[in-house]
C-alpha positions as CSV (number, residue, x, y, z in Angstrom):
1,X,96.7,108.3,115.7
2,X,98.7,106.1,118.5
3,X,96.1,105.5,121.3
4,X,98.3,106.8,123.9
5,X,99.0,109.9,121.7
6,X,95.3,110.5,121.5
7,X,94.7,110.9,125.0
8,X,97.2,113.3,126.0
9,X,96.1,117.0,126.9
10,X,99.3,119.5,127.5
11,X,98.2,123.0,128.6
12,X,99.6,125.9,130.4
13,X,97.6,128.4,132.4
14,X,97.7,132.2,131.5
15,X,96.6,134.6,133.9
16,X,97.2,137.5,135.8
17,X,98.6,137.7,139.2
18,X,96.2,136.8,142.0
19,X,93.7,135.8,139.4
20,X,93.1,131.9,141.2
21,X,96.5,130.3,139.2
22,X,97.9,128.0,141.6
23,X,94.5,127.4,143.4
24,X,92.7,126.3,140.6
25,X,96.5,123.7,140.0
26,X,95.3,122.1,143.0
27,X,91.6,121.5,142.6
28,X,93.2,119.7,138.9
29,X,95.3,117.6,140.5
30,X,93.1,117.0,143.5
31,X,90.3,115.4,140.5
32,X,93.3,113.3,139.0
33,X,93.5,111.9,142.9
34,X,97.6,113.0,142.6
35,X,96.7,114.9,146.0
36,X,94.6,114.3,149.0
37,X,93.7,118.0,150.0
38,X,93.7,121.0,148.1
39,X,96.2,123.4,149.8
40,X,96.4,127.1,149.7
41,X,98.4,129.6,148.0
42,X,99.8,131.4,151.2
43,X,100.6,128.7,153.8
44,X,99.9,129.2,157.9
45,X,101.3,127.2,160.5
46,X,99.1,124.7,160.0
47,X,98.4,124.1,156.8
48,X,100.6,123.0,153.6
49,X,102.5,124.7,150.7
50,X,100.7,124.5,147.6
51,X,102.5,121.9,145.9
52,X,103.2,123.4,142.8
53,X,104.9,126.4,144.3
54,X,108.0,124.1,145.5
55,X,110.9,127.3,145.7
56,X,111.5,128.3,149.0
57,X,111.2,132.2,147.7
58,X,107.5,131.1,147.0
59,X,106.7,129.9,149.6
60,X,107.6,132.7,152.0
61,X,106.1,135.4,149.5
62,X,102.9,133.2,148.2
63,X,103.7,134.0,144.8
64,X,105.3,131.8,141.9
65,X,108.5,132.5,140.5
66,X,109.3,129.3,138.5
67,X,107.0,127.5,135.5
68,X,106.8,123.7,137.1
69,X,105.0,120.7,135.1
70,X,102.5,118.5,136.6
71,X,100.9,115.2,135.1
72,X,97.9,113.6,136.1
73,X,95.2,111.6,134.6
74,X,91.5,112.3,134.3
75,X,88.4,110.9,132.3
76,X,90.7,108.3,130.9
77,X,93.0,111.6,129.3
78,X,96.6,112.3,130.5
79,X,97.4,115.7,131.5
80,X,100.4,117.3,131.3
81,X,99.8,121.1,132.7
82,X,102.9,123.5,132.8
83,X,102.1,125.9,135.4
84,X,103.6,128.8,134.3
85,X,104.2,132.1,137.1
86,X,101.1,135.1,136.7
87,X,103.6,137.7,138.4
88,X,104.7,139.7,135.4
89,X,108.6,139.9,136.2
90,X,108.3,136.1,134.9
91,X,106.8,136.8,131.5
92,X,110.0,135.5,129.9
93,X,109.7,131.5,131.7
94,X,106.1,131.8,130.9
95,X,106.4,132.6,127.1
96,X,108.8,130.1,126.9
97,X,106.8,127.3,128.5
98,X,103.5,128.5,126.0
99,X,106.1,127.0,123.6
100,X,105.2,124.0,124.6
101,X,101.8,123.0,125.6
102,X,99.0,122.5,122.7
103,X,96.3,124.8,124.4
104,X,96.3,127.1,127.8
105,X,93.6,128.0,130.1
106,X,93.2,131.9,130.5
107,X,92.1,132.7,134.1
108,X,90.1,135.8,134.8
109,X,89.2,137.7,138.1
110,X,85.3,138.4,137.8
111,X,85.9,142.0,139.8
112,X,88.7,142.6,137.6
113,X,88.3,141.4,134.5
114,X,91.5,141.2,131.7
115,X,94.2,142.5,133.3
116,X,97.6,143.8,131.4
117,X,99.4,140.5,132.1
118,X,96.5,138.7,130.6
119,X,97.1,141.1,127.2
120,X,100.7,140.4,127.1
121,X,100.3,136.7,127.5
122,X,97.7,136.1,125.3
123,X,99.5,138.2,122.1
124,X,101.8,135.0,122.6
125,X,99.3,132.7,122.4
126,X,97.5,135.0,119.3
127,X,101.3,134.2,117.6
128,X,101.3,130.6,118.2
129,X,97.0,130.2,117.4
130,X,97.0,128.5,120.6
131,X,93.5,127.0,120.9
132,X,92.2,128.7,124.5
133,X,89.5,128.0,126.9
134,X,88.7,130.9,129.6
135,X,87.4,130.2,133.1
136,X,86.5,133.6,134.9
137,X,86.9,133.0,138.4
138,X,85.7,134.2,142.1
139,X,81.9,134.6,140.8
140,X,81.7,134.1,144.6
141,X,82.5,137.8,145.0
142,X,81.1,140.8,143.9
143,X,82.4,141.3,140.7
144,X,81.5,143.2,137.1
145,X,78.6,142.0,134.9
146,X,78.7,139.0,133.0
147,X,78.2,140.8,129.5
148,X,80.5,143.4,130.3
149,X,83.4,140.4,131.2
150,X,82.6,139.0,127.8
151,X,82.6,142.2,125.8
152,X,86.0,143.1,127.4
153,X,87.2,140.0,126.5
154,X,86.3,140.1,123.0
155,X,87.8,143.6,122.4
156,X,91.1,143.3,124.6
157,X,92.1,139.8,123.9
158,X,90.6,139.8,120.6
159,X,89.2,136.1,120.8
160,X,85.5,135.5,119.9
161,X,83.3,134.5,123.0
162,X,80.7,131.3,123.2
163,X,79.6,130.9,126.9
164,X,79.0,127.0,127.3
165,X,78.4,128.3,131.0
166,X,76.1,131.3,132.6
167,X,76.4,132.3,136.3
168,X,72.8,133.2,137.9
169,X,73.5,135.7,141.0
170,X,76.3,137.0,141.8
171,X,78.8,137.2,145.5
172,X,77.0,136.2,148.5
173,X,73.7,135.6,146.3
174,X,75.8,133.3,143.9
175,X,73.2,130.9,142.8
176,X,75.1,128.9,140.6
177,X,75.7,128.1,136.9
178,X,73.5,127.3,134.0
179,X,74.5,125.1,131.5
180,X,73.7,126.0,128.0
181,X,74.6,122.9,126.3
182,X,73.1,119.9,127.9
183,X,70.7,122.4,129.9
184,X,71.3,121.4,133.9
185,X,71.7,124.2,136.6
186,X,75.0,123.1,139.3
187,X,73.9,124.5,141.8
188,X,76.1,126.5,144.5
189,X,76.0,126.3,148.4
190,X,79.2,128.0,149.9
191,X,78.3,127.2,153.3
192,X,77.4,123.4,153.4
193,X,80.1,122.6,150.5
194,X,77.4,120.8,148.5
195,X,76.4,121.0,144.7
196,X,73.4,119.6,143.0
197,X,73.2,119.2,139.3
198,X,69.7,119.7,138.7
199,X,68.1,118.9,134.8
200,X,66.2,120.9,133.2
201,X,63.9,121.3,130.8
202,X,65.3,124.5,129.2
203,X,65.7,128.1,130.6
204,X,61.7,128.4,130.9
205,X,61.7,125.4,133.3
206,X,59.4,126.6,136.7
207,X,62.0,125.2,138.7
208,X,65.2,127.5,137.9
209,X,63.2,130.7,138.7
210,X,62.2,128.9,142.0
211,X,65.5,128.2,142.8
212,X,67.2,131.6,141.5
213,X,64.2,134.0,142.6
214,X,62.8,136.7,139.9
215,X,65.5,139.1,140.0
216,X,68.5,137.1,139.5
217,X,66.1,135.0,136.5
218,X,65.4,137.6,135.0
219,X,68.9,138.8,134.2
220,X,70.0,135.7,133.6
221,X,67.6,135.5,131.3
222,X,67.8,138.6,129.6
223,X,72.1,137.6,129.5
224,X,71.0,133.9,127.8
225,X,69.0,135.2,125.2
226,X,71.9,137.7,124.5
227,X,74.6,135.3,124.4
228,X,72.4,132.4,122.5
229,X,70.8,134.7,120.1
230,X,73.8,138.0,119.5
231,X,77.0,135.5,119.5
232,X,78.6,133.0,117.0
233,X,77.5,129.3,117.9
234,X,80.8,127.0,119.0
235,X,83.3,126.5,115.6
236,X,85.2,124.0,116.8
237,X,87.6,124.7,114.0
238,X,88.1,128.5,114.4
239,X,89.1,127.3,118.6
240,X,91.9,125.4,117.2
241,X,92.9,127.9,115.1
242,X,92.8,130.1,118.6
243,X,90.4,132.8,116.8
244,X,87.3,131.4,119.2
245,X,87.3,130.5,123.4
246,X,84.8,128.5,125.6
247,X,84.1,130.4,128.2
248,X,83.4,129.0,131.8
249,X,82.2,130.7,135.3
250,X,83.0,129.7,138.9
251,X,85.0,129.6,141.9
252,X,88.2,127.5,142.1
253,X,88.9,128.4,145.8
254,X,84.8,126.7,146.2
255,X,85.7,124.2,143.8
256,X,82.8,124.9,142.1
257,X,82.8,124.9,138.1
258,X,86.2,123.2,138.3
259,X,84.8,119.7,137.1
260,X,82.9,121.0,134.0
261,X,86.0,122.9,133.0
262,X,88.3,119.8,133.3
263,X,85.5,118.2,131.3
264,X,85.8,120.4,128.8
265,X,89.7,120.4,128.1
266,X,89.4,116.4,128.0
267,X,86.4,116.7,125.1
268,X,87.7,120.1,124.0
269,X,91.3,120.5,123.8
270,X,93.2,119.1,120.9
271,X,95.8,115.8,121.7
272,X,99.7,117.2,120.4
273,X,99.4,119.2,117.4
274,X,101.9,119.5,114.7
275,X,105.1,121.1,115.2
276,X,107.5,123.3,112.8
277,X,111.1,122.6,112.6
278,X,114.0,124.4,110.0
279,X,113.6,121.4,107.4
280,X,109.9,120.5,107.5
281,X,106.7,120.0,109.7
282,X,106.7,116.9,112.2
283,X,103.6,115.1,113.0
284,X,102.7,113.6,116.3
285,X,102.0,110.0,115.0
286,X,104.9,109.5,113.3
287,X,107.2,106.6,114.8
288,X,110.3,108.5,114.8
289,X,111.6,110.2,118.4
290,X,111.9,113.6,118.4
291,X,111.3,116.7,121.3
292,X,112.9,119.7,122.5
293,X,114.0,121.1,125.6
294,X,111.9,124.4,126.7
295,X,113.2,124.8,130.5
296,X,116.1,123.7,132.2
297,X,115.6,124.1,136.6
298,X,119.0,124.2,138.4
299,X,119.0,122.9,142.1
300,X,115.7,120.6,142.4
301,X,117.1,119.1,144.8
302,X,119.8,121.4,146.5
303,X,121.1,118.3,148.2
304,X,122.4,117.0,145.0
305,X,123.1,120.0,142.9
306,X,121.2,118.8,140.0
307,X,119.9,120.0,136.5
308,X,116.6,118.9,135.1
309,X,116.1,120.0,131.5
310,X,112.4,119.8,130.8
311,X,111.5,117.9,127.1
312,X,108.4,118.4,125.0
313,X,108.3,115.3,123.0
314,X,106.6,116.1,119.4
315,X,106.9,112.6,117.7
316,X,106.7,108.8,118.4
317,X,107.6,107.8,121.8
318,X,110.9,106.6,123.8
319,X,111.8,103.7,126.2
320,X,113.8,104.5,129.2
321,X,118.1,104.0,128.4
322,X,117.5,104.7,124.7
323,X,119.9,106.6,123.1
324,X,119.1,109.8,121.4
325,X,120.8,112.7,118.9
326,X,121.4,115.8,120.6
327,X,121.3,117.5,117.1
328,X,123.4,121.0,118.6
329,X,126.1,118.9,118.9
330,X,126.1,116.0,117.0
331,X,126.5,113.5,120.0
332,X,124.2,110.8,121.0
333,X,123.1,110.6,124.0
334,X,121.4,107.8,126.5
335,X,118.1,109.0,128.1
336,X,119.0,107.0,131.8
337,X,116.2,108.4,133.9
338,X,113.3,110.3,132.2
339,X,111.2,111.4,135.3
340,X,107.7,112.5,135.3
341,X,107.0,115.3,137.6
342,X,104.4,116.5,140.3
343,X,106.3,119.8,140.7
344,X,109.7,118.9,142.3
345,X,108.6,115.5,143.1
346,X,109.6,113.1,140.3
347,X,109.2,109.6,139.6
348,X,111.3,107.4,137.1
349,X,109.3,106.3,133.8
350,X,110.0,103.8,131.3
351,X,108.1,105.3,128.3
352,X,107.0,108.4,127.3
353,X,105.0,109.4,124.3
354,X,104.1,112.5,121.8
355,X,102.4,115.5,124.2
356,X,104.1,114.4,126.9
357,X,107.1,117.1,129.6
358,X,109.1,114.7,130.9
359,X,112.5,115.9,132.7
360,X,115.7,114.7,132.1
361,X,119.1,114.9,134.0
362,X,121.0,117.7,132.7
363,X,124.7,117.0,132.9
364,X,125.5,120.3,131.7
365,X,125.0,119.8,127.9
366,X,121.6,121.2,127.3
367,X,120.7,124.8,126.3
368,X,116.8,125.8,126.1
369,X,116.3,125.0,122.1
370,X,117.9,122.5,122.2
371,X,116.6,119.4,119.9
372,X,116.8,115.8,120.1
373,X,116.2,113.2,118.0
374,X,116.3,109.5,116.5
375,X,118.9,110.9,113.9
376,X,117.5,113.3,112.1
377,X,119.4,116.9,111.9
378,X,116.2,119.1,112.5
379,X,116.0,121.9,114.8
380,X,112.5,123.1,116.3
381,X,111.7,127.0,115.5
382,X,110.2,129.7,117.5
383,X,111.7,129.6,121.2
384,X,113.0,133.0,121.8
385,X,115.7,134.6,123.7
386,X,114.8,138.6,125.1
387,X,116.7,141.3,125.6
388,X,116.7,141.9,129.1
389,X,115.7,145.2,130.5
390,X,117.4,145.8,134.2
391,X,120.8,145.1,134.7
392,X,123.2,144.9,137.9
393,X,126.8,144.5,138.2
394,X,127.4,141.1,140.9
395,X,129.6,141.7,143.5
396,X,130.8,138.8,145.7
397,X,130.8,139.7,149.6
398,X,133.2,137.2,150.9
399,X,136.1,136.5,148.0
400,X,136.6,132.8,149.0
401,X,133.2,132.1,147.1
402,X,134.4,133.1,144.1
403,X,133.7,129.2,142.5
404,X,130.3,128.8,144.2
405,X,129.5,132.5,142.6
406,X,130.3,131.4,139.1
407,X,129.0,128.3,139.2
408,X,125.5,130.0,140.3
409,X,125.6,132.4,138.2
410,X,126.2,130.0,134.7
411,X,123.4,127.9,135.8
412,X,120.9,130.4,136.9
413,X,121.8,132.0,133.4
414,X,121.3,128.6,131.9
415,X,117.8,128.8,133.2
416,X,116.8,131.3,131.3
417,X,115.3,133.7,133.8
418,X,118.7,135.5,133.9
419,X,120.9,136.4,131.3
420,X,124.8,136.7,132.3
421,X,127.1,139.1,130.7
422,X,130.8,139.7,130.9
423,X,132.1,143.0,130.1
424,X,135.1,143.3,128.1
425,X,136.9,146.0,130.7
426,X,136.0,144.5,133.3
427,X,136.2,141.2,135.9
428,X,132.9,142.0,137.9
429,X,130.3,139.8,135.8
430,X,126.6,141.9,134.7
431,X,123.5,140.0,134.8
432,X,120.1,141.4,133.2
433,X,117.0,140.6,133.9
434,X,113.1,140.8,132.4
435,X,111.6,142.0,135.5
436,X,113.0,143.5,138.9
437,X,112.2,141.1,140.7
438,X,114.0,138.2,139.5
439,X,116.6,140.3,140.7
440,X,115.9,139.1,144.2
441,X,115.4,135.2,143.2
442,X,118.9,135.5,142.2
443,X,120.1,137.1,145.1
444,X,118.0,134.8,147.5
445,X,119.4,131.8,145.3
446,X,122.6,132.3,144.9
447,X,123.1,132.6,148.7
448,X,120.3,129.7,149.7
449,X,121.6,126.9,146.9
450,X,125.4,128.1,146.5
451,X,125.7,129.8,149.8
452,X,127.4,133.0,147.8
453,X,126.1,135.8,149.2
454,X,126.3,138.7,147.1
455,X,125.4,142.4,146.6
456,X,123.7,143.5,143.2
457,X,124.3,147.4,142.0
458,X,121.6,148.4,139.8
459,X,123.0,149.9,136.1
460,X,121.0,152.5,134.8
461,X,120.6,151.7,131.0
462,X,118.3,152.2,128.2
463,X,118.9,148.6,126.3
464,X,120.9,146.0,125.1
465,X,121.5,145.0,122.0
466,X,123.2,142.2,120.2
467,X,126.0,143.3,117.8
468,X,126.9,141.8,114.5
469,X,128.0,142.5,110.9
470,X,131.5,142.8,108.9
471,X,134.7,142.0,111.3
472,X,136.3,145.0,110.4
473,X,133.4,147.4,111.6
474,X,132.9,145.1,114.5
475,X,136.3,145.5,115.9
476,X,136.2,149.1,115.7
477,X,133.2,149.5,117.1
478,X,134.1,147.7,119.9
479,X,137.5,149.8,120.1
480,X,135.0,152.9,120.4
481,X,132.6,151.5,122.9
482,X,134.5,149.3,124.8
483,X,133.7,150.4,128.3
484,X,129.9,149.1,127.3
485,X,130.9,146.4,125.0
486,X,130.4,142.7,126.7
487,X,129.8,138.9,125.9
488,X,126.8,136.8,126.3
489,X,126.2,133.6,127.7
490,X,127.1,131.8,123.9
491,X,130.3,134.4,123.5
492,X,128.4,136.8,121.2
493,X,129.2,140.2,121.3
494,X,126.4,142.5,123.0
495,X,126.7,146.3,123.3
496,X,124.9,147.7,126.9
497,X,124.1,151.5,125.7
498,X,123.9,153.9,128.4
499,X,121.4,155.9,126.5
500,X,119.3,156.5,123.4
501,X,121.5,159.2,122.0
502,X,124.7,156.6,122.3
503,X,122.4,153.6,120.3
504,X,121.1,156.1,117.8
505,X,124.7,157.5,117.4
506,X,126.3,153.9,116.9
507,X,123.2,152.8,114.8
508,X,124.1,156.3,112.8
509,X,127.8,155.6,112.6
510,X,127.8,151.9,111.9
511,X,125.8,151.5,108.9
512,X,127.2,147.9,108.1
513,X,125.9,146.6,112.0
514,X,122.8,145.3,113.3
515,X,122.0,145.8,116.5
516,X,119.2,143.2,117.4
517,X,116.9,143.4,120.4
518,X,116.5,139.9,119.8
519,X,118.3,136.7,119.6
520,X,116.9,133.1,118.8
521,X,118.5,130.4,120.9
């Protein structure tokens, strides 16, 4: 494999709300030297946004709303991390962006262990056989036992455990960690900042009950001899097959434990995998271009209006001003400015390889799918399109905004976080949603970036569902159930039923019709 192939790592990083996310962001890109300081999630007056949280919504709520990328090198690997939002009215952006990394880092809260967001997340991963390495977090606090974290672990996520890591102590009597595999204890020292790496001479070594005392020893003991002598040694194949995790312990707001794991997804994590298209598999290595666009942000930069759609190249590599196939529509196209980001900051690069998110200037064209490349007519498979489930009819406040209202709404839509709908009786446009509260990022956005302000009436609805069969049926279905009947985003016909008794009625009445929950784009 290409050199440059070999050394690049992309990964995404699953977790739950509140679980250390964007924290743990910065202590990454603080090793790769991309930042001076480490910021923190919630910003005061005197201290800085965290950088990857860039939306102004996220910044006043502390909370990520948007997947961003972020490259940086480290231990001579490249890194390209797609940090995705925890909050669980984002699971659609998130899913989508697992779509395009190679492995993902699943973050857990020591005090509350694997949390429903975690489940839902990882079933994508289970889908994909994403190869995952876990890190469980805040051992600084007093959390839940290390073999009851694992065992939960293993039965919810159903991923089998090898600790590479053990914590001795636990909150204020943290101690530090123990490392199994090259037998050193890093120590921990909240208050002066400091940590040792002591060697050792194995777990029987005087020195680590001196510095642990006999209680915490002992039960680190009796968790070691557990762990080594109850659960599967490391199968380095069954991790890349996603059926086995590393698991790692300490605290990313201490920075402690932060280094090994980085270590570990240089050494660990595989460089860009295979990828499945409708026509055949493409491998990394091979010379030929080819990528496809998982994300498209609108408004970057609000002074300039712009659309980034975000690439995951799959094949070969590509020099800056080459021209490309958009295979969708059959045009080529010339790649001008391929930027490389550090969240919404974005520097211009001349060459890009296989494993690499790299953004490109979106003049409209792209839709999330999308494929491009050297020629060949291939499309990528698996990036999905949900049926929302909370809807709102838009309603503009002041009617002399009517342009910079539609022009918000088609490229929030494009975005993929929102899905627009208009209905077939109606002018006032419907947008749906994944979770509630994307409702307010649209509202907030639409009024920030297009300076529309508008007001959103809930719709109470039981689902939607895309429509399709014989024309015939179609057309009189539609003459039936007009008042609910609407078009998507890509003019396909959708039906928004009311209730369960109208959907089991149509489904009952319309034999020759399919009415999908889900839609690939």
């Amino acid at each position: 494999m290409n050199p440059e192939i070999e050394k690049r790592r992309t990964f995404a990083i699953v977790s739950h709300p509140d679980a250390g996310k964007t924290t743990i962001t910065e202590k990454f890109l603080w090793y790769g030297n991309v930042i001076r300081e480490a910021g923190h999630v919630r910003a005061k007056s005197n201290r800085s946004y965290t950088v990857s949280d860039w939306m102004k919504i996220e910044q006043q709520r502390g909370i990520s709303v948007s997947s961003s990328v972020l490259n940086f090198p480290f231990e001579g690997c490249q890194f390209n991390l797609v940090d995705t939002p925890g909050h669980q009215d984002f699971c659609e952006d998130t899913y989508r962006a697992l779509t395009a990394v190679d492995a993902a880092l699943v973050l857990i809260d020591s005090v509350n262990g694997v949390e429903r967001q975690t489940i839902k997340l990882m079933e994508v991963c289970r889908m994909r056989h994403t190869p995952i390495i876990t890190f469980i977090n805040k051992m600084d606090l007093d959390g839940r036992n290390v073999l009851e974290l694992l065992d939960e672990i293993e039965n919810i996520l159903q991923i089998k455990v090898v600790p590479f890591t053990l914590p001795i102590g636990v909150g204020k009597l943290f101690k530090g960690v123990y490392d199994i595999h090259d037998n050193t204890f890093h120590t921990f020292n909240k208050e002066e900042g400091k940590q040792e790496i002591i060697q050792m001479s194995g777990v029987d070594d005087p020195k680590l009950l001196e510095i642990s005392g006999e209680n915490w020893y002992n039960e680190f003991k009796e968790q070691y001899e557990m762990v080594t002598g109850a659960m599967d040694p490391f199968d380095r194949d069954r991790f890349l097959k996603g059926e086995m995790c590393p698991v790692f312990f300490g605290s990313a707001v201490n920075n402690f434990g932060v280094r090994q794991l980085l270590n570990a997804f240089a050494k660990l994590a595989p460089p860009p995998m295979v990828r499945e298209t409708d026509v055949r598999s493409v491998h990394p290595d091979e010379p030929n271009f080819s990528a496809f666009v998982f994300k498209i942000q609108a408004n970057m930069d609000p002074k300039h209006r712009d659309r980034t759609a975000f690439l995951r190249i799959c094949s070969g590599s590509f020099t800056r001003g080459e021209k490309v196939y958009h295979c969708r529509s059959g045009r080529e196209i010339r790649l001008a400015a391929p930027t490389a980001f550090l969240a919404k900051d974005k520097e211009v690069i001349d060459n890009a390889w296989a494993g690499d998110i790299v953004g490109i200037n979106d003049p409209g064209l792209f839709h999330i799918g999308d494929t491009l490349t050297d020629g060949e007519k291939i499309n990528f498979t698996g990036i999905p399109d949900f049926a929302p489930e909370y809807f709102a009819r838009v309603t503009l406040l002041n009617p002399l905004k009517s342009k910079q209202m539609n022009k918000g709404l088609e490229q929030l839509s494009e975005e993929g976080a929102t899905q627009l709908y208009q209905p077939l009786k109606s002018p006032v446009p419907i947008i749906g949603v994944v979770g509630e509260l994307q409702f307010d990022v649209m509202q907030f956005r639409l009024s920030s970036e297009y300076g529309a302000e508008v007001q959103l009436d809930r719709i109470p609805a039981y689902g939607i569902r895309w429509v399709m069969g014989p024309e015939t049926a179609v057309q009189s279905f539609v003459n039936e159930y007009a008042m609910d009947c609407m078009f998507d985003k890509d003019n396909r016909l959708v039906c928004l039923f009311p209730n369960e008794y109208r959907l089991n009625l149509a489904t009952k009445n319309y034999e020759t019709l399919t009415f999908s929950k889900t839609s690939l784009t």
